[in-house]
C-alpha positions in Angstrom: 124.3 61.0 26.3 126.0 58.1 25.1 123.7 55.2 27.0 121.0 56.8 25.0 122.3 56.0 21.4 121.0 53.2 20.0 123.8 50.3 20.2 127.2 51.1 18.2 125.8 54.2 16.7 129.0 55.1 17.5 130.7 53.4 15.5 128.9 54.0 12.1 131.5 56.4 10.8 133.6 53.6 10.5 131.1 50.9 9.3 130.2 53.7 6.6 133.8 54.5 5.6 133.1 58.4 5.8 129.8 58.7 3.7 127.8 59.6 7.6 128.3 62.0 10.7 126.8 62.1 13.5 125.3 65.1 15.1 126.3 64.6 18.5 123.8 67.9 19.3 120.8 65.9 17.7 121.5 62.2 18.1 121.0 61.8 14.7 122.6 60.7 11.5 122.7 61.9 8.1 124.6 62.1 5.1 127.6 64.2 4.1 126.7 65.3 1.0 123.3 64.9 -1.0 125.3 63.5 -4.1 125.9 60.6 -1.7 122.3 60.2 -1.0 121.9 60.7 -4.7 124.0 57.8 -5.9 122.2 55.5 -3.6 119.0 56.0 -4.9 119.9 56.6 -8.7 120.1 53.1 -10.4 124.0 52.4 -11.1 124.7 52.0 -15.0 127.5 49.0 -14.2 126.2 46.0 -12.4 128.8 45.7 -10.1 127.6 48.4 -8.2 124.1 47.7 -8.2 124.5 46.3 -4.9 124.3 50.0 -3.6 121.4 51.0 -5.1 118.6 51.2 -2.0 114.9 51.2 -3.1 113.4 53.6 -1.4 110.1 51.3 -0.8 111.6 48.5 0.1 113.8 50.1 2.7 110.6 52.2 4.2 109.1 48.5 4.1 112.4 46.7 5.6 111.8 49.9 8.8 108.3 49.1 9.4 108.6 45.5 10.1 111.5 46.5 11.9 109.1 48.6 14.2 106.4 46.4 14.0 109.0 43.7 15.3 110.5 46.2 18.0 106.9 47.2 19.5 105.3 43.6 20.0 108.5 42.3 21.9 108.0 40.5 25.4 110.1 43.2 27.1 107.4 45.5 26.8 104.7 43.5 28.1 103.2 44.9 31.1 100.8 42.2 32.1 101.0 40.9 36.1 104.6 39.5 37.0 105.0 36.7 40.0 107.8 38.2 42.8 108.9 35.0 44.1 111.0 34.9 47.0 114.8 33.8 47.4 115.0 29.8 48.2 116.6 28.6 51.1 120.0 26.9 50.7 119.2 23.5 51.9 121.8 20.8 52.9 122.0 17.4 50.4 120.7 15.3 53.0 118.3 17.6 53.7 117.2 17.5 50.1 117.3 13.5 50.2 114.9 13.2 53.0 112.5 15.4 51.7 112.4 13.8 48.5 111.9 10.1 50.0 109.3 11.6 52.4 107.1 11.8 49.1 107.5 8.4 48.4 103.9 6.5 48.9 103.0 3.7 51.3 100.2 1.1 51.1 98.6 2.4 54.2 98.2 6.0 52.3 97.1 4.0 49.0 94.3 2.1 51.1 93.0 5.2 52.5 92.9 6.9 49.2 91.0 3.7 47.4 88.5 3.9 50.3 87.4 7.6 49.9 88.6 8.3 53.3 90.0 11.9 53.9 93.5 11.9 55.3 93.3 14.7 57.0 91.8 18.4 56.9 92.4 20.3 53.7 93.6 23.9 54.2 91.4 26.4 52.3 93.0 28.0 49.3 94.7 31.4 50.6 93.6 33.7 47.6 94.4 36.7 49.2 98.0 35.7 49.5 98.2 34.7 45.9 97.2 37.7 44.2 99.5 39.6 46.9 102.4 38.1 45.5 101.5 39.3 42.4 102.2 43.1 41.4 102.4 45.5 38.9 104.3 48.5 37.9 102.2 51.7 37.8 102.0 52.5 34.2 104.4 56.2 34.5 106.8 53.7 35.8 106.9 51.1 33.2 106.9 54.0 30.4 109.9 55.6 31.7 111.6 52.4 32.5 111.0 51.1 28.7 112.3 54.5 27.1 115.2 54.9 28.9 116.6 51.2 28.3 114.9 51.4 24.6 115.6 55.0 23.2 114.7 53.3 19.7 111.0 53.3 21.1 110.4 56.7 21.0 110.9 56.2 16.8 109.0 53.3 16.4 105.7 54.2 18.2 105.9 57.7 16.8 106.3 56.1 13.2 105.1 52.6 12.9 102.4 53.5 10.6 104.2 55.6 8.2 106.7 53.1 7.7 104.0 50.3 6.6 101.6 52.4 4.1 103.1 49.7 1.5 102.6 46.9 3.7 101.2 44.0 1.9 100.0 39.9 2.8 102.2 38.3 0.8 105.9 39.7 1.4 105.1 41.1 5.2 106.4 38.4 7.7 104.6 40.4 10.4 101.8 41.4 8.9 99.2 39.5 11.2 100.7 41.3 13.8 100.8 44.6 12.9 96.7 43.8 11.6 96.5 42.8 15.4 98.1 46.3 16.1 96.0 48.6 13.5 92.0 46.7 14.8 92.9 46.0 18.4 95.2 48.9 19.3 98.1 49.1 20.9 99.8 50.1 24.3 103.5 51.5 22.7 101.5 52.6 19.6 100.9 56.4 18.8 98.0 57.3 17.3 98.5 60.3 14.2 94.9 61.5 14.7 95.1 62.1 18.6 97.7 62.9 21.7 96.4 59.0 22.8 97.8 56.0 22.3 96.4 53.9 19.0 92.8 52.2 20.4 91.6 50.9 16.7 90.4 51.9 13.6 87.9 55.0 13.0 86.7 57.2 10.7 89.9 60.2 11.8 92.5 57.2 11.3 91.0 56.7 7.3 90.8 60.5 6.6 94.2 60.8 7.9 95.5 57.3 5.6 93.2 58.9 2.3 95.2 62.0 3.4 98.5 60.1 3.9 98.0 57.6 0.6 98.1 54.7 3.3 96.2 51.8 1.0 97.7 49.3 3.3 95.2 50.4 6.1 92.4 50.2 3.8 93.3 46.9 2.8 93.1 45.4 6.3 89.6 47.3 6.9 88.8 45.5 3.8 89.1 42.0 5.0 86.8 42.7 7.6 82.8 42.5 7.2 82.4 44.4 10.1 84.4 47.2 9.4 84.0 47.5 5.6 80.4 47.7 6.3 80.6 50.5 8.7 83.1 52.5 6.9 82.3 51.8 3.2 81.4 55.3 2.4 85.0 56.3 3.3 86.7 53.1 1.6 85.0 54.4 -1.6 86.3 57.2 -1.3 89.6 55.8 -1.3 89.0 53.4 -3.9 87.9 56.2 -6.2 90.6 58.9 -5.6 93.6 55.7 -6.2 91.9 54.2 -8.8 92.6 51.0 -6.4 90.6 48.0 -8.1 92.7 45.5 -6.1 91.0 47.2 -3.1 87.9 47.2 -4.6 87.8 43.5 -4.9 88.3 42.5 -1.7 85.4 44.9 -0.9 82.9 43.5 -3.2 83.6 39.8 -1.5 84.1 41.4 2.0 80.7 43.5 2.3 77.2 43.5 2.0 75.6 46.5 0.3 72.2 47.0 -2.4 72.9 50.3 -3.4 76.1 52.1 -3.1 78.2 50.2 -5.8 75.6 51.5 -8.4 76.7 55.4 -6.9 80.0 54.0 -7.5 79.9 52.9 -10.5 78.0 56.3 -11.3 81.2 58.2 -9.7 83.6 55.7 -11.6 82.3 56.1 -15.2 82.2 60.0 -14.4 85.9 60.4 -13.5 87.0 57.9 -16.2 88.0 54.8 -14.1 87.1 52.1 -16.5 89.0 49.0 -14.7 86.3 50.3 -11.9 83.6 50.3 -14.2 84.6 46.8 -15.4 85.1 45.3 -12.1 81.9 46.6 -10.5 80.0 45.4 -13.8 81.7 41.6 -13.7 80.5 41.9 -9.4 77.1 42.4 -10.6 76.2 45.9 -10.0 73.2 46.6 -12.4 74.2 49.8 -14.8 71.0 50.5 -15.5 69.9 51.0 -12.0 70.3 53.9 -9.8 68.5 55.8 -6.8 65.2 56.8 -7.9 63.2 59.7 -7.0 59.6 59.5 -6.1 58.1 58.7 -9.8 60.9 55.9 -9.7 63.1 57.0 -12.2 66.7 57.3 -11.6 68.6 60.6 -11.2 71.4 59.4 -12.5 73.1 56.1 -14.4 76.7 55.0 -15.5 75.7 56.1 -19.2 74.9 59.5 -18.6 77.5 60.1 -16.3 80.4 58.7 -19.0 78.4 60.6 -22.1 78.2 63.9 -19.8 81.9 63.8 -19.3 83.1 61.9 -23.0 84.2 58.9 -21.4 83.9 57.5 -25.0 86.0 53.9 -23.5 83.6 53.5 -20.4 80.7 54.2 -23.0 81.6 51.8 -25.0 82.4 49.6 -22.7 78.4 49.9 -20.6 76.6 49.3 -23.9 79.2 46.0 -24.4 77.9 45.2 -21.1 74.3 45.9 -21.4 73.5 49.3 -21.1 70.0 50.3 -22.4 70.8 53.6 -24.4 67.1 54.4 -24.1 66.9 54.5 -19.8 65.6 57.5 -18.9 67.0 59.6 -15.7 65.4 63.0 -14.4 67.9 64.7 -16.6 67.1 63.4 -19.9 64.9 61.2 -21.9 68.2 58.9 -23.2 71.0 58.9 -23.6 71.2 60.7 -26.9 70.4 63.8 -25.6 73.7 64.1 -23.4 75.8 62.8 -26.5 74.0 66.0 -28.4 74.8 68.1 -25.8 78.8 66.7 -25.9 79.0 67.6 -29.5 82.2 68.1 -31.2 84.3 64.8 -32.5 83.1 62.9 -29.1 79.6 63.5 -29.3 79.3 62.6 -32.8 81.2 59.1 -31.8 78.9 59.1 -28.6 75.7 59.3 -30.8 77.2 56.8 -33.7 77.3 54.3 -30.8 74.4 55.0 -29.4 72.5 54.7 -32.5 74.1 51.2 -33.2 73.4 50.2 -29.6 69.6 50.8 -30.7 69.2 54.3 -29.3 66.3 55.4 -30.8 65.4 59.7 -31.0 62.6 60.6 -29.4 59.4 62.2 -31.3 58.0 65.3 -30.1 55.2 63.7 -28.2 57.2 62.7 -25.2 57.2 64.5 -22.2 60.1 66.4 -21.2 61.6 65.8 -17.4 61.5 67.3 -15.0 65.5 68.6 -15.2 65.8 68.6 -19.0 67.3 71.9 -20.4 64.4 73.6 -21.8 62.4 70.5 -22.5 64.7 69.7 -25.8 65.0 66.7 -27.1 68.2 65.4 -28.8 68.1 66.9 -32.3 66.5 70.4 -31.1 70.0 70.2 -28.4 71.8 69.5 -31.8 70.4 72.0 -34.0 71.2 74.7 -30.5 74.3 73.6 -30.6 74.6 73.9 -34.5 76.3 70.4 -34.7 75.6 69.0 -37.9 77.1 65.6 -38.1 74.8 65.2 -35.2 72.1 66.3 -36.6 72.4 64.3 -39.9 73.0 61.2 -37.5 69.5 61.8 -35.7 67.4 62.2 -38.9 69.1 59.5 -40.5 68.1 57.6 -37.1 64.6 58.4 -37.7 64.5 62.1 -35.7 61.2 63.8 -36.1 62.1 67.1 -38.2 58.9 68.8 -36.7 59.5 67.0 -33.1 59.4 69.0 -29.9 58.7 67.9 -26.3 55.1 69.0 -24.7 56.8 72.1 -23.4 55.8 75.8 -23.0 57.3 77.5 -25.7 59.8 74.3 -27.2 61.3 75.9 -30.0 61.3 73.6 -32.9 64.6 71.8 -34.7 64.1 74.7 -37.5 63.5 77.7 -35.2 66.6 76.9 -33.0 69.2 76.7 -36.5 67.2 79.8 -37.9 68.7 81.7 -34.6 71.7 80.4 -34.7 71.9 81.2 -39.1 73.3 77.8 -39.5 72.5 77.1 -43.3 73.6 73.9 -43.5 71.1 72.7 -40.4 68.3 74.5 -42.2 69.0 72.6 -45.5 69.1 69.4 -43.6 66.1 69.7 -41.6 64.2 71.3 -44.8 65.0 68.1 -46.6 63.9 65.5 -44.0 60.6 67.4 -43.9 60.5 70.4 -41.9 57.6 72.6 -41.6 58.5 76.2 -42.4 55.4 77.1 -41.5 54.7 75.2 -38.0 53.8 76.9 -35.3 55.0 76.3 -31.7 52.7 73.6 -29.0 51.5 76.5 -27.4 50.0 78.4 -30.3 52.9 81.1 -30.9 51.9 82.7 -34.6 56.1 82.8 -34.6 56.5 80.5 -37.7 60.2 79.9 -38.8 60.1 81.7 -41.9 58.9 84.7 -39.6 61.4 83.9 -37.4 64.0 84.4 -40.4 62.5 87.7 -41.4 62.5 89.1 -37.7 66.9 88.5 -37.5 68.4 91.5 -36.9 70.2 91.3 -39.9 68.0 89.2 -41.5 70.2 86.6 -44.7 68.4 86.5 -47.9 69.7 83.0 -48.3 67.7 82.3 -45.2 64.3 83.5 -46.0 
């Protein structure tokens, strides 16, 4: 068992004054005690021991190029070897006369300068040139490699978890191991199959999303080719690590039209503003997005960061040049969302909006095909019973008697009469409201009717 330890395992005990043993049963090595792994990895209050602090990264990045190093050496090639036979011993004299039989005389020179063959030229013997050339079979040179190399076992089995913080600048072999990870690799294991590693593909990226490998995205990322056939799952990526550094090499690596404006739809919904912000300063056009078949968008950035109270990534759209009044399939602008938010945030949402030049819509629009109910922003306010909101939208210029085209809208007035919200009903009373309006489709229901028909109907109401 001993010629199948890695050199002077043996003597680690004493190189380590104690602190290892060695499982003899395992061939492996581990600590005595986890306080001594502890102390190594806690950083030392006095300085003079701060040589014995290991960084977990760096030594996980110190193993990979290690492995890297070990895989790509020349022992391992298995390319076509030349047998060449034995040479003769040959005598000095011997060796003297051949040497001066080289040596050339005019007659061969004027033969030569005339064009005039010397003699018949043997035709080249292929066949015995490639014969003595030969190759291992490839069972052979496997179990040759492992049992003179037991350390190759480790380092095909783990030279890709040991380089998930691989990175350009401190990796000295960083173009090889890109060589590896595109071109695959004879030693190399692959994590995603019982093969050996043949390239990137779309298994190898799940597994590294899986596996928080960024390092494997970043080396798709410098590549056109690949970026642009696996940019839905790089997104992914970029999205889920909040990766921006990633993101840029994307942006100047590929060539897309519409997926950046998803992401950027994705981004301002989870919150990612450096995302947001580097998307926006590559161009991507917030106020763009896919379109359905009357051409307006289902979705935009806005929404998406109103929906969710974003309130930063809001702010920082309508910095950039987000049109408060785009309208999506969900809503008419992007007031109506903020009404929806309510509470503290949607009353910062709409304040914002408002000074971005939101204007509310009047109650001749038409409603979308997705809008809740048909409502416009101040009849989702006056639902909701949010009254700084409300205030905000009639101060804004909100129609009182507004309501979308829609069967049975109720109006601002009916929706705070249901919901007995006095302070909405004074509110609306004094920017106009009609107590006696009817609905668009001719419903006799007036709101002072609807006040009398409450279950328990409030006298300060009627």
């Amino acid at each position: 068992m001993k010629d199948r330890y890695v050199n002077g395992i043996q003597r680690l005990d004493a190189w380590f004054q104690g602190l290892v043993e060695i499982d003899h049963e395992t061939k492996t090595v581990h600590l005595v005690h986890a306080s001594v792994q502890q102390f190594f990895q806690t950083v030392p209050d006095k300085p003079n021991l701060a040589k014995f602090h290991v960084q977990a990264k760096e030594a996980d990045l110190h193993l990979g190029e290690i492995c890297i190093t070990y895989l790509n050496f020349n022992d391992f090639k298995t390319t076509l070897s030349r047998r060449r036979p034995p040479l003769p011993p040959m005598a000095p004299d011997e060796i003297c006369a051949q040497a001066l039989s080289c040596e050339w005389s005019w007659a061969k020179l004027l033969i030569l300068s005339r064009g005039i063959p010397s003699g018949r030229r043997r035709a080249a013997d292929i066949d015995g040139v490639v014969a003595s050339y030969a190759r291992a079979s490839d069972a052979t040179v496997q179990e040759t490699i492992i049992n003179d190399h037991p350390f190759i076992l480790y380092a095909s089995a783990y030279w890709l978890l040991h380089t998930a913080n691989f990175n350009e600048e401190q990796c000295r072999t960083w173009n090889q191991w890109r060589n590896m990870l595109i071109h695959g690799h004879e030693l190399a294991a692959s994590p995603v199959s019982e093969e050996r590693h043949q390239g990137i593909d779309h298994a190898l990226l799940v597994w590294a999303s899986s596996t928080g490998h960024s390092s494997l995205f970043h080396v798709v990322a410098t590549s056109r080719e690949l970026v642009d056939q696996f940019y839905s799952s790089m997104f992914d990526h970029v999205l889920e690590r909040n990766d921006t550094t990633l993101l840029s090499k994307m942006l100047s690596a590929g060539t897309w039209v519409s997926v950046p404006n998803s992401l950027c739809y994705r981004a301002a919904r989870e919150g990612l503003l450096g995302i947001v912000q580097m998307l926006v300063k590559g161009g991507v056009d917030i106020n763009a997005g896919m379109p359905d078949s009357h051409g307006v968008p289902f979705n935009l950035p806005l929404m998406a960061s109103i929906e969710t109270g974003q309130i930063g990534i809001m702010e920082s759209l309508l910095q950039n040049g987000a049109n408060p009044n785009s309208r999506t399939t969900s809503y008419r602008n992007a007031l109506e969302p903020a009404a929806e938010l309510g509470g503290f945030e949607g009353i910062q949402a709409c304040q914002m909006l408002i000074n971005a030049g939101a204007k509310p819509e009047s109650g001749e629009q038409e409603p979308t095909a997705r809008s809740t109910l048909g409502y416009n922003a101040l009849q989702r306010a006056c639902r909701r019973g949010e009254f700084e909101i409300t205030r905000l939208l009639l101060d804004a210029g909100a129609d009182a008697n507004g309501t979308p085209k829609a069967a049975k809208a109720d109006f601002p007035l009916q929706l705070s009469i249901r919901s007995e919200n006095i302070p909405i009903i004074d509110i609306l009373i004094s920017h106009g409201a009609d107590v006696n309006v009817q609905t668009s489709d001719g419903d006799a229901i007036t709101p002072l009717l609807k006040a009398c028909s409450l279950e328990s109907p409030r006298l300060v109401i009627v």
